[in-house]
N, C-alpha and C positions, 0 to 999 in steps of 0.2 A: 455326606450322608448322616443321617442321624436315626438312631433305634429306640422306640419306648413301648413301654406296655402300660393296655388300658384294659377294663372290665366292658366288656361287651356288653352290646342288648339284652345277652339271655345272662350276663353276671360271670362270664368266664372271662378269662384271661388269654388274652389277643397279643403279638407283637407286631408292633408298626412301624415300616420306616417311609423316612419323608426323604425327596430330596427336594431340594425347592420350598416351593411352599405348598406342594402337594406329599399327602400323607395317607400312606393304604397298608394295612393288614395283607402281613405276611404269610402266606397258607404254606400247612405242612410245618407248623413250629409252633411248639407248645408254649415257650418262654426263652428269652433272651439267652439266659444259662445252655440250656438247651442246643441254640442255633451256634454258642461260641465250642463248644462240644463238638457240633458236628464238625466245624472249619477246623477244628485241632487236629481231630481224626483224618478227615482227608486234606489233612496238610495244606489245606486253602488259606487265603484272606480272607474275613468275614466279608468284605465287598464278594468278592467271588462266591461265596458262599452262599450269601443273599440274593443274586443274581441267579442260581438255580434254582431259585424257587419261583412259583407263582404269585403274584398279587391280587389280592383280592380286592374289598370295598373299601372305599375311599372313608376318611374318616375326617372330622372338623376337631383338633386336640384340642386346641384355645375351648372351644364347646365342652369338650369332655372334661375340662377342668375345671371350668364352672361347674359341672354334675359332679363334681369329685371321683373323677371315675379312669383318675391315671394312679397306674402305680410305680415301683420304684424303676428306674430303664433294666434295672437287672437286680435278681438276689437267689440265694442257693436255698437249696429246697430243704437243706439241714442247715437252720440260723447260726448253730457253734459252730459252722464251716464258713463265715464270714466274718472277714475281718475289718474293722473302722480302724485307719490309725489316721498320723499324719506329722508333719514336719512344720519346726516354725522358726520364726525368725530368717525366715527366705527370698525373703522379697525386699528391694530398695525404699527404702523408707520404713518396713517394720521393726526395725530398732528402735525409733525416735519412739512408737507407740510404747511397747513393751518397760522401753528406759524408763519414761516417764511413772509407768505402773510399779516398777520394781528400783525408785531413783534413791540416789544416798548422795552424800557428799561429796564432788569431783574435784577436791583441791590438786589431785595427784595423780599416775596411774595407777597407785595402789586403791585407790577408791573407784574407779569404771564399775559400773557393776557387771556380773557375768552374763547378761542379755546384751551389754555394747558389745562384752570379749566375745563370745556364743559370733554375734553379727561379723562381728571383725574378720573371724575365721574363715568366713562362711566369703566375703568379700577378698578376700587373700587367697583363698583354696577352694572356693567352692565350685571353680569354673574349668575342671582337668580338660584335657587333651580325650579325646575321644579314644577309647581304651586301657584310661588310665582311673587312678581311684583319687577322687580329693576329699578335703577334710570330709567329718560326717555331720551332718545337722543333728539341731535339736529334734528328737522325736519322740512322740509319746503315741498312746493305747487308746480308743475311743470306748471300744466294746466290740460284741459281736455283733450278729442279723437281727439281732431281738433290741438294738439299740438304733437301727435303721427304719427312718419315717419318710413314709411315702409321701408326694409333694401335692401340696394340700393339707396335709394331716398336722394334729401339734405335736408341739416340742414341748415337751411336760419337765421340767425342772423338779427335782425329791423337794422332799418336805426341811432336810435339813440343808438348801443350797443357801449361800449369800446375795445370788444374783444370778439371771440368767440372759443371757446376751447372744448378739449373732455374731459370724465371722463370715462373709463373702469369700468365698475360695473355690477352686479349679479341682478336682479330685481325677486320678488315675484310678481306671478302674482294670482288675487282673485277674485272670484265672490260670491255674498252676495246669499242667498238662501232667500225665501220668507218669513219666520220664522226670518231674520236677520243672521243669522249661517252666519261669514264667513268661506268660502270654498278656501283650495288652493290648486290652479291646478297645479302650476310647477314653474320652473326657466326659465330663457332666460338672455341671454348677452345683455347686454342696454348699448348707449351713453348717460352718463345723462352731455348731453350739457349745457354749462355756459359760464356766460363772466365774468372771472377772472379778470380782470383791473379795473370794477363794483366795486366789490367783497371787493378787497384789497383799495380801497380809505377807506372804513369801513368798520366792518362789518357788520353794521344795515342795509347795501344795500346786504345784504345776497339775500332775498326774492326779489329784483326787479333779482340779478343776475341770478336768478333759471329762470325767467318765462324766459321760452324760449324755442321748442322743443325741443323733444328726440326721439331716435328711440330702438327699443328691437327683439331683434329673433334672427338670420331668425326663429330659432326652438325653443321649449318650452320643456325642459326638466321633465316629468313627475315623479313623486316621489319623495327622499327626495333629498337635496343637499349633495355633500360630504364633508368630514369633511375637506378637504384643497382644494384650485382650485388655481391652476396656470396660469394662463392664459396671455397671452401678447398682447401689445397695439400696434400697429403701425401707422405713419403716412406717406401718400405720397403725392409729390411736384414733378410736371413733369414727371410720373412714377418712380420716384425713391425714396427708404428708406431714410426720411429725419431723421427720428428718432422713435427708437424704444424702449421697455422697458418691461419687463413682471409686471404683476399685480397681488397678490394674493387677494383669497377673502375664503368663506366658515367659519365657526366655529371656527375652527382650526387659523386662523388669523385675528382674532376680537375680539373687546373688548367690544361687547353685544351679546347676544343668538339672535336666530333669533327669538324665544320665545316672548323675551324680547320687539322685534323692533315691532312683530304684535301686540303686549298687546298693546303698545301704542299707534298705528296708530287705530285700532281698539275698542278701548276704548272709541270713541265720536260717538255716536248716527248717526251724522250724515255721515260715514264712513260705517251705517251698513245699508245702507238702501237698500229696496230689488230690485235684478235683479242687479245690480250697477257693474259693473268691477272697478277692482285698479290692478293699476301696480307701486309695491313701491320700487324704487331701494337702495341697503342697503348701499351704498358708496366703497369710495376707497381712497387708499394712494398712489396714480398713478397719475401722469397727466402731459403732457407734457409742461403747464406753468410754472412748478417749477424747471424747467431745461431749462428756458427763452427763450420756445419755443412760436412763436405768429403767429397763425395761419392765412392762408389767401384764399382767392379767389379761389376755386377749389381745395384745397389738399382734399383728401380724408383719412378717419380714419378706420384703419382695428381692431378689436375687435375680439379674438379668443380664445378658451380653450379647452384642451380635453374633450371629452363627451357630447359637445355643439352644433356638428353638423356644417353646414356651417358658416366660421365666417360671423360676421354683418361689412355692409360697408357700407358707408355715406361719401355722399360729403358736404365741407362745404361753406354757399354762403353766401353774405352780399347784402344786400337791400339799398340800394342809400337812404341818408338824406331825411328826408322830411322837406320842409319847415315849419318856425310856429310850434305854440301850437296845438295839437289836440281840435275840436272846438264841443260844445256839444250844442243842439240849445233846445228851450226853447217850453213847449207844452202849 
């Protein structure tokens, strides 16, 4: 089952789930937020949940996306109550990318850089016993709701970035219940947008290179993930395939549990606090900088996999220099 929200006929905000390849507007639910609300409270499944309600009219999304008229599958109606983070160096093969961006001299072990060590950990420990805790991944901060673009929408890069780039990734999405329980509602295909050029001067510009939007959907995959996803990236320049590449993610091509990656996001208090949305996307070993691709002015980034429903697309845009320091006045 898969859940998204579109802007209706009359410009309001609709949630729909599809199963198959039919897709109808769900009655009696104002928003995605909303519908995971009400399943918490009467202690359902969002399947069951969804199942008590009526469906209404049938909808064409692929249609609604060409009118630009989906928006995110979910987000909180207070944007500082959303959180972007996410975890890297997780997946088989995302060392070799990363190494290469942050490479020094391997005459020794004392020369690894700490994105192989980071990987190593993560392959040695990142795969516990179901109720146990193993190492923790790299993680960083994206932003809040006000750094979340709906699909279709750009991806605007500041005026002082080095580069702006996509990342193909799998994003858990969660909402905290009043008690603190986190709750997870599904998957959705996420751009967790970066400026790679940041990035690779160090890596301690890790955290400046994250903050930056991202966008997730169109659809929200309800239930578990599977154990392999295929999925492929593409970019366009002028309407046309500038460069393309498939992307694995799921279990099955990682070197933590997704277990593993909640334990640790989830393990600081303040992570669990109630009513709170997070959308934490778990990484990838994809991305078109690593095949000296540099992105520009209007290419747009196509993200897509089986079982994910409409792919997610973003265009990407850059914000003209600003002059000067940012100036902070005195009270």
């Amino acid at each position: 089952m898969l859940i998204s929200q579109i802007l209706d006929d009359a410009g309001k905000r609709a949630v729909v789930v599809r199963n198959g390849s039919e897709a109808s507007v769900l009655k009696g639910v104002a928003s995605t937020y909303e519908l995971v609300q009400e399943a918490i409270a009467k202690g359902q499944s969002l399947t069951e949940c969804i199942r008590g309600h009526e469906l209404g009219a049938a909808v064409d999304l692929e249609q609604l996306a060409s009118e630009g008229r989906l928006l995110l599958p979910i987000d909180h109606p207070d944007a500082a109550h959303m959180h972007l983070t996410g975890t890297g160096l997780t997946h088989l093969g995302s060392a070799a990318t990363r190494d290469a961006m942050h490479a020094k001299a391997k005459n020794d072990d004392a020369n690894v850089t700490d994105s192989m060590k980071m990987f190593q950990l993560g392959l040695e420990g990142g795969r516990p016993q179901p109720g146990h805790v193993g190492v923790q991944p790299e993680w960083f901060y994206k932003g809040n709701g006000s750094c979340a673009v709906a699909p279709g929408g750009d991806l605007v890069s500041p005026g002082f970035c080095e580069d702006g780039g996509e990342e193909p990734e799998i994003a858990g999405v969660y909402v905290i219940a009043e008690d603190g329980t986190p709750f997870r509602v599904g998957f959705a295909l996420a751009n967790e947008f970066s400026d790679h050029v940041m990035e690779r001067q160090n890596y301690l510009y890790l955290a400046h290179s994250k903050l930056r939007p991202a966008s997730f959907g169109p659809e929200l995959m309800v239930g578990s993930l599977p154990e392999k996803v295929e999925g492929t990236s593409r970019i366009y320049r002028d309407g046309a395939v500038l460069w393309e590449k498939p992307f694995l993610s799921g279990e099955g091509n990682m070197s933590h549990t997704l277990a593993n990656l909640e334990h640790h996001h989830f393990k600081y208090d303040v992570f669990r606090q109630p009513g709170d949305l997070h959308v934490h996307m778990f990484g990838t070993a994809t991305l078109s900088f690593a095949d000296g691709i540099g992105c520009r002015e209007g290419d747009e980034v196509e993200i897509s996999a089986p079982g994910f429903g409409v792919p997610l697309k973003n265009r990407l845009a850059f914000k003209a220099a600003e002059a000067g320091a940012a100036q902070v006045k005195v009270l």
